[in-house]
C-alpha positions in Angstrom: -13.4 -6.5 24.7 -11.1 -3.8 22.5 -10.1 -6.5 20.5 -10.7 -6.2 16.8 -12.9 -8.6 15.0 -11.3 -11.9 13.3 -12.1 -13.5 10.1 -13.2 -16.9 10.9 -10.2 -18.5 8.7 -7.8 -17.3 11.6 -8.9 -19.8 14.3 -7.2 -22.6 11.8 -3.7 -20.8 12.6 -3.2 -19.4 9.4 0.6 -18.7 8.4 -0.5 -15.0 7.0 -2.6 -12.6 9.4 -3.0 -8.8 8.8 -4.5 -6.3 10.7 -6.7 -4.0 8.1 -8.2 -0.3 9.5 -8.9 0.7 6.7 -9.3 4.7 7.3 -6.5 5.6 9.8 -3.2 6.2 9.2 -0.8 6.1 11.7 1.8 9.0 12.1 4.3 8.7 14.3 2.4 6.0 16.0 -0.5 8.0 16.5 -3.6 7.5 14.7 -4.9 10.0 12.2 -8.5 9.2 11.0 -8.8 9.8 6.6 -12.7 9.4 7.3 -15.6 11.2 9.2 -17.3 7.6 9.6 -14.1 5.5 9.8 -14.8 1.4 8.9 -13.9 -1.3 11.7 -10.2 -2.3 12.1 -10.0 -6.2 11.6 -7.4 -9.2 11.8 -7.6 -11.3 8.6 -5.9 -14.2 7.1 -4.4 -12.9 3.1 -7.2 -14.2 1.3 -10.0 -12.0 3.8 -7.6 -8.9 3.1 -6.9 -9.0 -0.8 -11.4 -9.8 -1.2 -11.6 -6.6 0.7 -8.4 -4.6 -0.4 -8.5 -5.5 -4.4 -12.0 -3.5 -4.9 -11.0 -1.0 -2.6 -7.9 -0.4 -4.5 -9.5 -0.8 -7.8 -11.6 2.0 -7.2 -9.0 4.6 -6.3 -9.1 7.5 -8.3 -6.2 9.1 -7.4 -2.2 8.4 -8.5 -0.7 6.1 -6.8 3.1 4.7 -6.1 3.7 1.4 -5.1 6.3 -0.4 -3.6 6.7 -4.2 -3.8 7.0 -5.3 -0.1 10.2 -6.7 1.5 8.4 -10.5 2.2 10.9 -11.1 4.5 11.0 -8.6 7.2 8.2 -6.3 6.4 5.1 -5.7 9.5 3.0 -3.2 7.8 2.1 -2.2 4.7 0.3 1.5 4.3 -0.8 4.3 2.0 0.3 7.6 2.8 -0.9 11.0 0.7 1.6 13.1 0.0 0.7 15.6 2.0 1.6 13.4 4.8 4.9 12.2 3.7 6.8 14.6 6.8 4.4 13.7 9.3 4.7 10.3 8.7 8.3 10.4 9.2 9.7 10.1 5.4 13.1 11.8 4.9 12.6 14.9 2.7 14.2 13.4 -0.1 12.4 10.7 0.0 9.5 12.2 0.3 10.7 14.2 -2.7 11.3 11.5 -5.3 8.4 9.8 -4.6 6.3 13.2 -5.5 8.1 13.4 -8.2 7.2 10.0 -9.4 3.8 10.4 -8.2 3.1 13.6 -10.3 4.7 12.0 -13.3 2.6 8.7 -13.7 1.0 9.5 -17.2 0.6 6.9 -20.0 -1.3 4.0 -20.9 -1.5 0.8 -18.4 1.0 -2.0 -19.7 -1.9 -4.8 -19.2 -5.1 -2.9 -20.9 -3.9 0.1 -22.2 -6.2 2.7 -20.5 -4.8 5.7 -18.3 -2.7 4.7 -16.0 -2.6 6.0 -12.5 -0.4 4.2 -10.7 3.3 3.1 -11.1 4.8 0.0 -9.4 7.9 -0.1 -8.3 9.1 -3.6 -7.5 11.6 -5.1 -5.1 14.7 -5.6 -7.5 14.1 -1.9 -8.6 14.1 -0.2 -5.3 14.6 -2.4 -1.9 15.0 0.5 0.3 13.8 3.5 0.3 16.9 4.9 1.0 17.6 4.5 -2.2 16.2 7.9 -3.7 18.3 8.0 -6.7 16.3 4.5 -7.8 13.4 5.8 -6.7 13.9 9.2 -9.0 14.9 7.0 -12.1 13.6 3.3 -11.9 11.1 2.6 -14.7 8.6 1.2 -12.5 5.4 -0.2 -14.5 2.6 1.6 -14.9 -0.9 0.5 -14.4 -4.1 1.5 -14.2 -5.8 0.9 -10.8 -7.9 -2.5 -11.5 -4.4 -4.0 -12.3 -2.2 -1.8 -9.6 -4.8 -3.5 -7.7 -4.0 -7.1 -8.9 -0.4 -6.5 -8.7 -0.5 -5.4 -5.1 -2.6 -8.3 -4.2 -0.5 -10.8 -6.7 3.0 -9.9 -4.9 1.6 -10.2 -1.1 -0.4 -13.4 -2.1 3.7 -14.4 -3.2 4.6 -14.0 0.4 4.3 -17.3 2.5 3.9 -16.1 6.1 3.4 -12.6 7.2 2.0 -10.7 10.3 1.4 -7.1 9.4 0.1 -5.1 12.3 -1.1 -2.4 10.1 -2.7 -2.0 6.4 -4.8 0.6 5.4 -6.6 1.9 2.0 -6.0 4.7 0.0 -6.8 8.3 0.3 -6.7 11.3 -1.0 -5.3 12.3 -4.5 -2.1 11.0 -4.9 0.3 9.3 -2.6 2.5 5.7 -1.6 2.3 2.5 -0.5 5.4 1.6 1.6 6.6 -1.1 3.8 8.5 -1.1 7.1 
């Protein structure tokens, strides 16, 4: 049986499938549990994952840097803390600009105008993240989490067909989402 559970809208062959587990991270292809009692893993179509991801985003406390996934060659989509940027195989000055970015999201949200805590980074701004100097200096726009949330969900929503094999939720106090 070790399969994970489907949302029902999958059995119509739906162009966009992800595979949520919510409180593991993977690193180095091993999983890491963020949670004592972790949540199921499930395969969902996009509209299954953004009803569960949005709130779960929403209510993220901590910072948060996001980048806007490649649509066309991306298979997962994760958060990883900063304190597991090396384990999770980020170059160290990678690692290092997004930390830097991380610590520095301050201001107001551009949609609402309360605190923002988390900066989006989208695809014509940085489209690798081998591009450290862009990550460093980009302006990104900064959000607070309802509409980091929104904005996440709004640019995969913009992808037609995807199979991610891994997205999980936040943790922690501050880290990324990133794409491979």
């Amino acid at each position: 049986m070790r399969w994970p559970a489907e949302c029902v809208h999958l059995e119509a062959g739906h162009t966009w499938m992800a595979t949520f587990i919510p409180d593991t991270l993977y690193l180095r292809g091993k999983p890491a549990p963020r949670r004592e009692i972790l949540r199921p893993e499930v395969s969902i179509c996009l509209d299954c994952l953004t009803g569960l991801l949005e709130p779960e985003l929403g209510a993220h406390a901590g910072r948060v840097v996001a980048f806007e996934p490649d649509g066309e060659t991306f298979t997962q989509y994760f958060f990883v803390e900063q304190e597991d940027f090396a384990a999770a195989g980020l170059r160290p000055e990678t690692a290092a600009a997004i930390q830097k970015r991380a610590e520095s999201v301050s201001g107001a949200c551009g949609d609402c105008g309360v605190p923002a805590t988390w900066l989006w980074i989208s695809r014509r701004e940085v489209s690798s993240l081998d591009q450290t100097e862009r990550i460093e200096t980009t302006p990104g726009a900064l959000l607070c989490a309802r509409h980091g949330a929104a904005k996440l969900c709004d640019a995969l929503g913009k992808i037609n067909e995807a199979n991610l094999f891994y997205v999980n939720a936040p943790y922690g106090e501050s880290g990324a989402y990133l794409w491979i």
